[in-house]
PyMOL Python script that loads the backbone (N, CA, C, O; Angstrom):
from pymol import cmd

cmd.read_pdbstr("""\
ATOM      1  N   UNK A   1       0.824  -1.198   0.000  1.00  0.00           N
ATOM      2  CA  UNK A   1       0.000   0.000   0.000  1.00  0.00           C
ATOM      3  C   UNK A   1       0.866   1.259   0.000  1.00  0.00           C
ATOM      4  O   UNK A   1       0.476   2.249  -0.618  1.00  0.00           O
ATOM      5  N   UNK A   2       2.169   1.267   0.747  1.00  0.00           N
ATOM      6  CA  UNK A   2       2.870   2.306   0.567  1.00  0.00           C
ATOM      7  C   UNK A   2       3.218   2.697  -0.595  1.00  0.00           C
ATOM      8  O   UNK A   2       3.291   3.900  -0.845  1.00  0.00           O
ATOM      9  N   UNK A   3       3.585   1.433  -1.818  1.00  0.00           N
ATOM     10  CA  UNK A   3       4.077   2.046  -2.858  1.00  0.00           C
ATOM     11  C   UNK A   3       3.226   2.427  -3.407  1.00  0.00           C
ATOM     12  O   UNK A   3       3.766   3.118  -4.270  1.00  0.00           O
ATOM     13  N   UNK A   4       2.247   2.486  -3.546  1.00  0.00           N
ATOM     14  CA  UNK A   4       0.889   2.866  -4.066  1.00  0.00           C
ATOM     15  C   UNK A   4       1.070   4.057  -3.963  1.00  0.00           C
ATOM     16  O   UNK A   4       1.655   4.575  -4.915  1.00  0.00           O
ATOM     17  N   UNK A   5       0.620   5.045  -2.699  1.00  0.00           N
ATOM     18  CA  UNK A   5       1.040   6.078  -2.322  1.00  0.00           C
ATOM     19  C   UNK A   5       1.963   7.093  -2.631  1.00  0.00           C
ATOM     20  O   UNK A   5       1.652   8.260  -2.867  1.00  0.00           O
ATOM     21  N   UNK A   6       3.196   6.594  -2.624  1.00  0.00           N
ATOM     22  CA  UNK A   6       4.228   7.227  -2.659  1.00  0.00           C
ATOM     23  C   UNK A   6       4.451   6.931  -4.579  1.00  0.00           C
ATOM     24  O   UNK A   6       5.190   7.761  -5.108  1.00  0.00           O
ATOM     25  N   UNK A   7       3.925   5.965  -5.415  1.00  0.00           N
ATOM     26  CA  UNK A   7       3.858   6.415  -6.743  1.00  0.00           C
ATOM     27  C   UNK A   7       2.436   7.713  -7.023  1.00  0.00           C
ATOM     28  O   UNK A   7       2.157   8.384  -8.017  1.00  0.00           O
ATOM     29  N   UNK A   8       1.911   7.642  -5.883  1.00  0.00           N
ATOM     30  CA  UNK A   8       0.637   8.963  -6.344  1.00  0.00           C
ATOM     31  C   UNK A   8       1.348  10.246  -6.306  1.00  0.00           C
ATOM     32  O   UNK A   8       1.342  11.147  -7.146  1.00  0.00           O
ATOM     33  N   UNK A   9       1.992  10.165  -5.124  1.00  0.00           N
ATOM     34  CA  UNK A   9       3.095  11.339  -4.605  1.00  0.00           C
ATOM     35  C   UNK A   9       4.159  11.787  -6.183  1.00  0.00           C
ATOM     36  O   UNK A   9       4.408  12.897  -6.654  1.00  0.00           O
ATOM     37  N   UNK A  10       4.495  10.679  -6.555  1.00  0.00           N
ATOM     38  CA  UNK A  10       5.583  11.237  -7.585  1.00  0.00           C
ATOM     39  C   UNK A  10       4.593  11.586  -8.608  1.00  0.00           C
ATOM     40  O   UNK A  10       5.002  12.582  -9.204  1.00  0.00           O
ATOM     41  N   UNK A  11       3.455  11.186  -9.067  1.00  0.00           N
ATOM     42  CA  UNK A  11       2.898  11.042 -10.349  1.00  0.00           C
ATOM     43  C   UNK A  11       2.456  13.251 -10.191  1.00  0.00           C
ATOM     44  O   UNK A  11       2.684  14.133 -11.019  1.00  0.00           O
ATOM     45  N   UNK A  12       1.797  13.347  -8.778  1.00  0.00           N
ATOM     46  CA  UNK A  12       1.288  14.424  -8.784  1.00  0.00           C
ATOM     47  C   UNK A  12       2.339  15.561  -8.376  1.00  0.00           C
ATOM     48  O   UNK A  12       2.135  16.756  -8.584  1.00  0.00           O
ATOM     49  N   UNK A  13       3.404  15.081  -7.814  1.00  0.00           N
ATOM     50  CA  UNK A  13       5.132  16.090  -8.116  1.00  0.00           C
ATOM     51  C   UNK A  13       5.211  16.289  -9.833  1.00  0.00           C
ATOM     52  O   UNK A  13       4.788  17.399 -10.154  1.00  0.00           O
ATOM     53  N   UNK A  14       5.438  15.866 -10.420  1.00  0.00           N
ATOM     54  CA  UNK A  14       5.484  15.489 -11.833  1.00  0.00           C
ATOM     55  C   UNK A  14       4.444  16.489 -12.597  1.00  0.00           C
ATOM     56  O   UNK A  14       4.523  17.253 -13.559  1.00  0.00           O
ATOM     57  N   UNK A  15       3.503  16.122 -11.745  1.00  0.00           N
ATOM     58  CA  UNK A  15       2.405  16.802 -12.808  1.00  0.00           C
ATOM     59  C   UNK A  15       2.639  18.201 -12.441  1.00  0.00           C
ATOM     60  O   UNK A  15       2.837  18.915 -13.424  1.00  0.00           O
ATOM     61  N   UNK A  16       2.684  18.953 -11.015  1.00  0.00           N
ATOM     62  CA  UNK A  16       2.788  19.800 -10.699  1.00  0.00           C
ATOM     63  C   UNK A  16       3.794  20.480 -11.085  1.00  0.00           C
ATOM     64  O   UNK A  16       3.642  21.696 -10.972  1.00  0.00           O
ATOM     65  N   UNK A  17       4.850  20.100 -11.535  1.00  0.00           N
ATOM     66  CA  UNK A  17       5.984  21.110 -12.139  1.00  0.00           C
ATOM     67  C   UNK A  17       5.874  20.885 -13.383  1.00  0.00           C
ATOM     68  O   UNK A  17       6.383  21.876 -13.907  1.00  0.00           O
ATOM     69  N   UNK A  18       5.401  19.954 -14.466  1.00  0.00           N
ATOM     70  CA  UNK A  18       4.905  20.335 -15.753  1.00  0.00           C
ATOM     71  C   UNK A  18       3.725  21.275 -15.928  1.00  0.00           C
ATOM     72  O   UNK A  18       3.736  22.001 -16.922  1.00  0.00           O
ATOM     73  N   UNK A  19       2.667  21.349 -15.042  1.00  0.00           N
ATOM     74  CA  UNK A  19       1.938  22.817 -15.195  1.00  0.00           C
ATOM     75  C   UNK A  19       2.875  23.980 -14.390  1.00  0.00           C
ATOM     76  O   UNK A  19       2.508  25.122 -14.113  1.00  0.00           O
ATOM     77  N   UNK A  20       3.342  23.760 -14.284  1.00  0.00           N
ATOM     78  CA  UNK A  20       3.770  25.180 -13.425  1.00  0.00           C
ATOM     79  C   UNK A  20       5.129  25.851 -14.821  1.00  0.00           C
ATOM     80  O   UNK A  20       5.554  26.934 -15.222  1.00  0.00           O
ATOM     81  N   UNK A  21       5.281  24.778 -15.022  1.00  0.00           N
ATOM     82  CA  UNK A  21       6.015  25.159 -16.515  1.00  0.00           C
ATOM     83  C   UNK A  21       5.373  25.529 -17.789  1.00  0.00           C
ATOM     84  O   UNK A  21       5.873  26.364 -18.543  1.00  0.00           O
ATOM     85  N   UNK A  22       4.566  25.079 -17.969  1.00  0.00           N
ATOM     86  CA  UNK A  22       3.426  25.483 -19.001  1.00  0.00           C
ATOM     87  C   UNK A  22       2.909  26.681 -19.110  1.00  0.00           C
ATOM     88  O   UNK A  22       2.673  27.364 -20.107  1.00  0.00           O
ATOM     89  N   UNK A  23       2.640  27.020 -17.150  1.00  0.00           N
ATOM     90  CA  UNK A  23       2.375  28.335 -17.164  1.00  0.00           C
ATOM     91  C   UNK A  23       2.997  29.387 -17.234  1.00  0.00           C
ATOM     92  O   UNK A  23       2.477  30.458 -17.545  1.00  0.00           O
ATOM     93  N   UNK A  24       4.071  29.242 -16.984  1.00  0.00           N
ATOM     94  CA  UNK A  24       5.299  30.421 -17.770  1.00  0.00           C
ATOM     95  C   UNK A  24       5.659  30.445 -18.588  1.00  0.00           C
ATOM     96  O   UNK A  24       6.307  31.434 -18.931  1.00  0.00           O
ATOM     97  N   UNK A  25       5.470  29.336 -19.461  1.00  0.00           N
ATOM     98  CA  UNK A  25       5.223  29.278 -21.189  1.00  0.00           C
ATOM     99  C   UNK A  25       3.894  30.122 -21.526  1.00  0.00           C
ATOM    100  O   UNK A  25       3.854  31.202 -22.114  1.00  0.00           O
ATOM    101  N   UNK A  26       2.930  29.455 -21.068  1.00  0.00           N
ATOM    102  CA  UNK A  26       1.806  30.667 -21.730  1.00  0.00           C
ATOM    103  C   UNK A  26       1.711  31.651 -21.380  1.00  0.00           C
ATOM    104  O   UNK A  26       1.039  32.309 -22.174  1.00  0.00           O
ATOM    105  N   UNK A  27       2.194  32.483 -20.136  1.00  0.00           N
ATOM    106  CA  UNK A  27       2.594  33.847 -19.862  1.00  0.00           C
ATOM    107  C   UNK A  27       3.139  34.598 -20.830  1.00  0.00           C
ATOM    108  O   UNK A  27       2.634  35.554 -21.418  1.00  0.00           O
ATOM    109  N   UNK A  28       4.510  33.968 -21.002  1.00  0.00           N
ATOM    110  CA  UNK A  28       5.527  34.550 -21.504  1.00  0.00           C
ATOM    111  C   UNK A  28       4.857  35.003 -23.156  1.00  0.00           C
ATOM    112  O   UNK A  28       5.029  35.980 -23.885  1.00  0.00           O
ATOM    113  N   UNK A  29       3.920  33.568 -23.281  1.00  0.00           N
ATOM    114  CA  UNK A  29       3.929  33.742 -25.213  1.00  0.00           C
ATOM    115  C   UNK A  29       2.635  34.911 -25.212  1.00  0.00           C
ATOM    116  O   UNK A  29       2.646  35.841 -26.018  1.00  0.00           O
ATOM    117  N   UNK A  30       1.596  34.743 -24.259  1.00  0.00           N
ATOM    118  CA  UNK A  30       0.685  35.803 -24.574  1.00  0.00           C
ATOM    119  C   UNK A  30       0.865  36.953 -24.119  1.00  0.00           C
ATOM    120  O   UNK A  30       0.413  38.007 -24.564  1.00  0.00           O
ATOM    121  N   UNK A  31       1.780  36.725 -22.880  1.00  0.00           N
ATOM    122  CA  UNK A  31       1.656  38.697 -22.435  1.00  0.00           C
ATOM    123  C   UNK A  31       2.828  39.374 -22.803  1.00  0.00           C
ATOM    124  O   UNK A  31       2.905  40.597 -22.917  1.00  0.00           O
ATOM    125  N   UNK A  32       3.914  38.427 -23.022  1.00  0.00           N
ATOM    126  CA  UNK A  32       5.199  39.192 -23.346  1.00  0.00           C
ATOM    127  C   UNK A  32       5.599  39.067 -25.270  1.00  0.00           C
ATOM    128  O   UNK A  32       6.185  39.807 -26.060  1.00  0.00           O
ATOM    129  N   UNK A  33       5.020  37.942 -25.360  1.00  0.00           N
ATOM    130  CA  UNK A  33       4.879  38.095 -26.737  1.00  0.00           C
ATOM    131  C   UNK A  33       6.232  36.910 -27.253  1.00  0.00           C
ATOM    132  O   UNK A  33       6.788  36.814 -28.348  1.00  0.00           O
ATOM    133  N   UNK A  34       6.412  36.246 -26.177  1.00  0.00           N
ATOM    134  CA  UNK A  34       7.831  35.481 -26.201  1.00  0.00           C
ATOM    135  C   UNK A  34       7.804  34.279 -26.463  1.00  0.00           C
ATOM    136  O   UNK A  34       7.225  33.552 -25.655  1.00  0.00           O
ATOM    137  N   UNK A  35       8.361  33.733 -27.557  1.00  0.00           N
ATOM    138  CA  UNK A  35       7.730  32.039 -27.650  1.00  0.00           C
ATOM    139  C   UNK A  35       9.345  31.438 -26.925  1.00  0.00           C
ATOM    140  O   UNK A  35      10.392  32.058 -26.739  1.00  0.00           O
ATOM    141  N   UNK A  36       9.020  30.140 -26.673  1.00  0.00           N
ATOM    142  CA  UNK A  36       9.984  29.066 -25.762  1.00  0.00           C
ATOM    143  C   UNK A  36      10.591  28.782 -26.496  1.00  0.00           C
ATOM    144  O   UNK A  36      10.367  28.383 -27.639  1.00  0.00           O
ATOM    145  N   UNK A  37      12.115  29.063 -25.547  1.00  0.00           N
ATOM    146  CA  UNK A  37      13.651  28.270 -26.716  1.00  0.00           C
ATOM    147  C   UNK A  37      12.901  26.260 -27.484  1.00  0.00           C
ATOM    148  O   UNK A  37      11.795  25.771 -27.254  1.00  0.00           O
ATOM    149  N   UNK A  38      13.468  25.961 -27.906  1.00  0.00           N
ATOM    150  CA  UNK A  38      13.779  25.078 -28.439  1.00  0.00           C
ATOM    151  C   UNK A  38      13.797  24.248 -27.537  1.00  0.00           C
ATOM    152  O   UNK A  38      12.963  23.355 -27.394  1.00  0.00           O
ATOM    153  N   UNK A  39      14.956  24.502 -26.684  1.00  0.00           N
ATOM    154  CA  UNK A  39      15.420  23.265 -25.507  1.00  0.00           C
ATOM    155  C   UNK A  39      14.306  23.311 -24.196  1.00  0.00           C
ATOM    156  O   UNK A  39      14.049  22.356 -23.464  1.00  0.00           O
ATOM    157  N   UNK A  40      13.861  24.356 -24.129  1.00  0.00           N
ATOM    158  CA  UNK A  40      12.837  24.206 -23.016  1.00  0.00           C
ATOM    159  C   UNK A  40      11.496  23.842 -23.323  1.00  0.00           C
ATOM    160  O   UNK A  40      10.581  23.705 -22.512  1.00  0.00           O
ATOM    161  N   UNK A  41      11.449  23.695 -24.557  1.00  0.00           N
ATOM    162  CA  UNK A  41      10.117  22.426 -25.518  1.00  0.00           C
ATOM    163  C   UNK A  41      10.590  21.235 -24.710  1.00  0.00           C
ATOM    164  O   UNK A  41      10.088  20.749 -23.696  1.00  0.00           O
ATOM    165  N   UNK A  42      11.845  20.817 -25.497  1.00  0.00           N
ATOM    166  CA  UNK A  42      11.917  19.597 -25.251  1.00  0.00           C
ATOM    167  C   UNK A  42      12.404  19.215 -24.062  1.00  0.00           C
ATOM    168  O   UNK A  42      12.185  18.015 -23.898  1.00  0.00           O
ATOM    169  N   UNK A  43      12.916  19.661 -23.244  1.00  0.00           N
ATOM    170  CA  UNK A  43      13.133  19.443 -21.850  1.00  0.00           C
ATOM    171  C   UNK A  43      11.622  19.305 -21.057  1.00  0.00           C
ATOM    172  O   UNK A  43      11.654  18.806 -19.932  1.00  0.00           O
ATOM    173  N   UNK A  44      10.521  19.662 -21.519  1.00  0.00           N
ATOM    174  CA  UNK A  44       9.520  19.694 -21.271  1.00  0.00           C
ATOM    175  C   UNK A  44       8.423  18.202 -21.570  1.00  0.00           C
ATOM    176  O   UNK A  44       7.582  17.534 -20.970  1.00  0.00           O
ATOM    177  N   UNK A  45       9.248  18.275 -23.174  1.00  0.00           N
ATOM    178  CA  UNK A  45       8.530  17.069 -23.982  1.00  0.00           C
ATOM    179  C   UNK A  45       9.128  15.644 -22.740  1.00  0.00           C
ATOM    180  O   UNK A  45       8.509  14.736 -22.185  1.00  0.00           O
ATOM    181  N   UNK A  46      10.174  15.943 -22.726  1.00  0.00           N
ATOM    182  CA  UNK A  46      11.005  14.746 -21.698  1.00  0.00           C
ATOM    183  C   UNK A  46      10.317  14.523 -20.501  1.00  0.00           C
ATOM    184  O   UNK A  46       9.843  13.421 -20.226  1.00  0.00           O
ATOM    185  N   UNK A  47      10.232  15.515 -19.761  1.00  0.00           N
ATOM    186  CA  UNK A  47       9.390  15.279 -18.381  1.00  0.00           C
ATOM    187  C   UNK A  47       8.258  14.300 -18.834  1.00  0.00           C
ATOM    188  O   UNK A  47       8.098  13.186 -18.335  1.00  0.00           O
ATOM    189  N   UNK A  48       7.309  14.952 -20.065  1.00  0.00           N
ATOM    190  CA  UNK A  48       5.964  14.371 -20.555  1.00  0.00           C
ATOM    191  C   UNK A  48       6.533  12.955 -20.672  1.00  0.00           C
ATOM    192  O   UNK A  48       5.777  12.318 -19.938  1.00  0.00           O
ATOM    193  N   UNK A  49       7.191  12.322 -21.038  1.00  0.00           N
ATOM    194  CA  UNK A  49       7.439  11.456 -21.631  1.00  0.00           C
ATOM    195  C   UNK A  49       7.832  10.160 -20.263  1.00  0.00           C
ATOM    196  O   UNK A  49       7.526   8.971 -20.351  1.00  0.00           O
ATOM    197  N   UNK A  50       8.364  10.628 -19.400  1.00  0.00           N
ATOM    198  CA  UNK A  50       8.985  10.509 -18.233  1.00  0.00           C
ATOM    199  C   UNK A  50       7.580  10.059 -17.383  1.00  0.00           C
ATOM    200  O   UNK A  50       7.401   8.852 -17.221  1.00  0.00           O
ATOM    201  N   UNK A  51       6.813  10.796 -16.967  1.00  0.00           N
ATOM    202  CA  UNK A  51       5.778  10.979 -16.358  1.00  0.00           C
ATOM    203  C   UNK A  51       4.826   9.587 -17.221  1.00  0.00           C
ATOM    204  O   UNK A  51       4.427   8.644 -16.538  1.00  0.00           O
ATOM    205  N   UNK A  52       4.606   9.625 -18.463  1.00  0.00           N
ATOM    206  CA  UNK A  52       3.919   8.654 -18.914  1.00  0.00           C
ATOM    207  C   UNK A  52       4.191   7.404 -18.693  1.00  0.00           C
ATOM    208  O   UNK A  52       3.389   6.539 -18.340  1.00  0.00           O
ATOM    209  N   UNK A  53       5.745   7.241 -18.973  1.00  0.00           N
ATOM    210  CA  UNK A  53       6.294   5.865 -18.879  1.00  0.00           C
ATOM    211  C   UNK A  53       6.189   5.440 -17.388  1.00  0.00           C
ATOM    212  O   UNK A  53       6.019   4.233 -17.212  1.00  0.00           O
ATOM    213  N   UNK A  54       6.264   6.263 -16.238  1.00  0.00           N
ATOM    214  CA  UNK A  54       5.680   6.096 -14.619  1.00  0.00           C
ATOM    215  C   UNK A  54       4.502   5.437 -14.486  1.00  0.00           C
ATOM    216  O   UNK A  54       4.237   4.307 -14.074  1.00  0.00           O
ATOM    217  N   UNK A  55       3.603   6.646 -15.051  1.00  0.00           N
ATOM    218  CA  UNK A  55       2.361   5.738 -15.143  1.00  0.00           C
ATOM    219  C   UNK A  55       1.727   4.470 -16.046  1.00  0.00           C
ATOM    220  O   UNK A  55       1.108   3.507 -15.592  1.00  0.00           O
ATOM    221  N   UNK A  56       2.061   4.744 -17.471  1.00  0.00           N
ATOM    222  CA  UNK A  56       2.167   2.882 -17.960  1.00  0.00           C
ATOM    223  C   UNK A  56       3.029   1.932 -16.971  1.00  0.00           C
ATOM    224  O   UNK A  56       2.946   0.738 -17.262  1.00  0.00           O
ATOM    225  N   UNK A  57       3.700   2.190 -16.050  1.00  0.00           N
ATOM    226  CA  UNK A  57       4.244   0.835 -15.860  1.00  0.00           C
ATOM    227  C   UNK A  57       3.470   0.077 -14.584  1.00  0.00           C
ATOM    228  O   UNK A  57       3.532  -1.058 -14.112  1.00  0.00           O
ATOM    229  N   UNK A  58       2.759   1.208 -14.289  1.00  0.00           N
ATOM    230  CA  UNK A  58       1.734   0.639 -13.124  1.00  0.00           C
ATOM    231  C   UNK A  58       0.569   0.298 -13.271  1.00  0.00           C
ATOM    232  O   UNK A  58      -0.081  -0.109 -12.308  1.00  0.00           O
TER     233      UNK A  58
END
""", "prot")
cmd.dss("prot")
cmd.show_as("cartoon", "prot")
cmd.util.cbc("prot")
cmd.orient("prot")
C-alpha cells in the first residue's frame, strides 16, 4: 500500500511542475509576446514522456 502512495506522490510532483512550466510558457507567449527556446520544448517534452512511462508501468 505504501508504494501505491508514494507512486501517487511522484505522479502528482510530476504533474505539478509540468503545469507550473506550461504556465510560464503561456505567460511569456501571450503577455510578453515570447515564444519558448527550443530546448525548453523539449526538456519539457522529456518530463511528458517521463511521467507517462511512470504511469504505464503501473
Amino acid at each position: 500500500m505504501n508504494d501505491i502512495n508514494q507512486n501517487k506522490e511522484n505522479v502528482k510532483m510530476h504533474l505539478k511542475d509540468l503545469r507550473q512550466t506550461l504556465k510560464k510558457m503561456h505567460l511569456a507567449v501571450t503577455e510578453e509576446l515570447i515564444l519558448p527556446k527550443p530546448d525548453e520544448v523539449k526538456i519539457l517534452m522529456n518530463k511528458m514522456d517521463q511521467l507517462l512511462k511512470l504511469i504505464e508501468s503501473k
